[in-house]
N, C-alpha and C positions, 0 to 999 in steps of 0.2 A: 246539251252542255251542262244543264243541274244535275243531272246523274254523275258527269265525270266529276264535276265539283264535288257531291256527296263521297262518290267514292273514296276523290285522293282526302279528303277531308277523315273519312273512316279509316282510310291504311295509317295516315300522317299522325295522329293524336299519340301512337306509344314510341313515337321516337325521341322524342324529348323527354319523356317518364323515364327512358330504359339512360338515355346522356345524363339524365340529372344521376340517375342511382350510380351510375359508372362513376361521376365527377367528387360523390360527395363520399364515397366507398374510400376515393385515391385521395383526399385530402383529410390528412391527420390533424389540423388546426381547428378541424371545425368540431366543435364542441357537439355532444349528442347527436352523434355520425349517425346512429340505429333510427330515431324519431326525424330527421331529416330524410332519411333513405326509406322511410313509411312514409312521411308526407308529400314524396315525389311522385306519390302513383295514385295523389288523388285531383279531383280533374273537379271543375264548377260547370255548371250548365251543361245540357245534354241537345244535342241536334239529332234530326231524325229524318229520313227519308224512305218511303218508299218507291224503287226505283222501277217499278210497272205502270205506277199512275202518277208518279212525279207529284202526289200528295209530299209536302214536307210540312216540319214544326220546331218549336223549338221552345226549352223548359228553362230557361233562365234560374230559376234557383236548387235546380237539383246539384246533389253532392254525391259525385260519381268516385267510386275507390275502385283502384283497376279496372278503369276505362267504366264505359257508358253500359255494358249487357251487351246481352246478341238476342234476336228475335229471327226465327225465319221471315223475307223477305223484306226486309229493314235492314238499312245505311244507320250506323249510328257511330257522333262525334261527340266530344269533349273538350274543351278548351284545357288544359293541363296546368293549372296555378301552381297547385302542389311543388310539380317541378319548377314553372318560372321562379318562384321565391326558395326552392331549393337551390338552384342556380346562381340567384344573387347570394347566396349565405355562402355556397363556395367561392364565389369572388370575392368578397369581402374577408371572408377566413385566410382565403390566402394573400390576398393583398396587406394586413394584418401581420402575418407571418414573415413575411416579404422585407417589411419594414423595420419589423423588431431584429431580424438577424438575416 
C-alpha cells in the first residue's frame, strides 16, 4: 500500500504545476503573467521512496524547481506551492477583473 501511495504521490505533483501555468498563461489581468508562470513549477519539501525496501523520508525544507529530480530506484514527490499561490493570483486577478467590468 506505501508503494502505491509513493507512486500516485510521484505521477500527481506535475498536474497542478502544468493547470497553474495553463490558468495564469489564459488570464490577461494578472500582472507579471511570465514570473507567476516560473513560480508555478516550483514545489517546497521533497518526499522520497524507495520502492524495494519501502525505505522512505522526507526533506521538509528543500526548494524543488521542476519537480523533485529522478534517481534510479526512487519515488520522488513535491508538494507544488509555486502553483497553489499561482492559482490564487489567478483567482484573485480574475475576480478583480470581474468586478471592475
Amino acid at each position: 500500500m506505501n508503494q502505491t501511495l509513493a507512486l500516485v504521490a510521484a505521477l500527481a505533483w506535475p498536474l497542478p504545476m502544468i493547470a497553474a501555468l495553463y490558468f495564469v498563461a489564459r488570464t490577461k489581468a494578472l500582472k507579471l503573467r511570465v514570473i507567476w508562470a516560473v513560480l508555478a513549477f516550483v514545489g517546497v519539501g521533497a518526499f522520497w521512496m524507495k520502492p524495494a525496501t519501502g525505505e522512505w523520508g522526507f526533506v521538509p525544507f528543500a526548494i524543488n524547481i521542476l519537480g523533485p529530480g529522478a534517481a534510479n530506484g526512487l519515488l520522488k514527490a513535491t508538494f507544488p506551492a509555486g502553483a497553489v499561490l499561482s492559482l490564487i493570483m489567478v483567482y484573485f486577478a480574475r475576480r478583480k477583473a470581474k468586478a471592475a467590468g
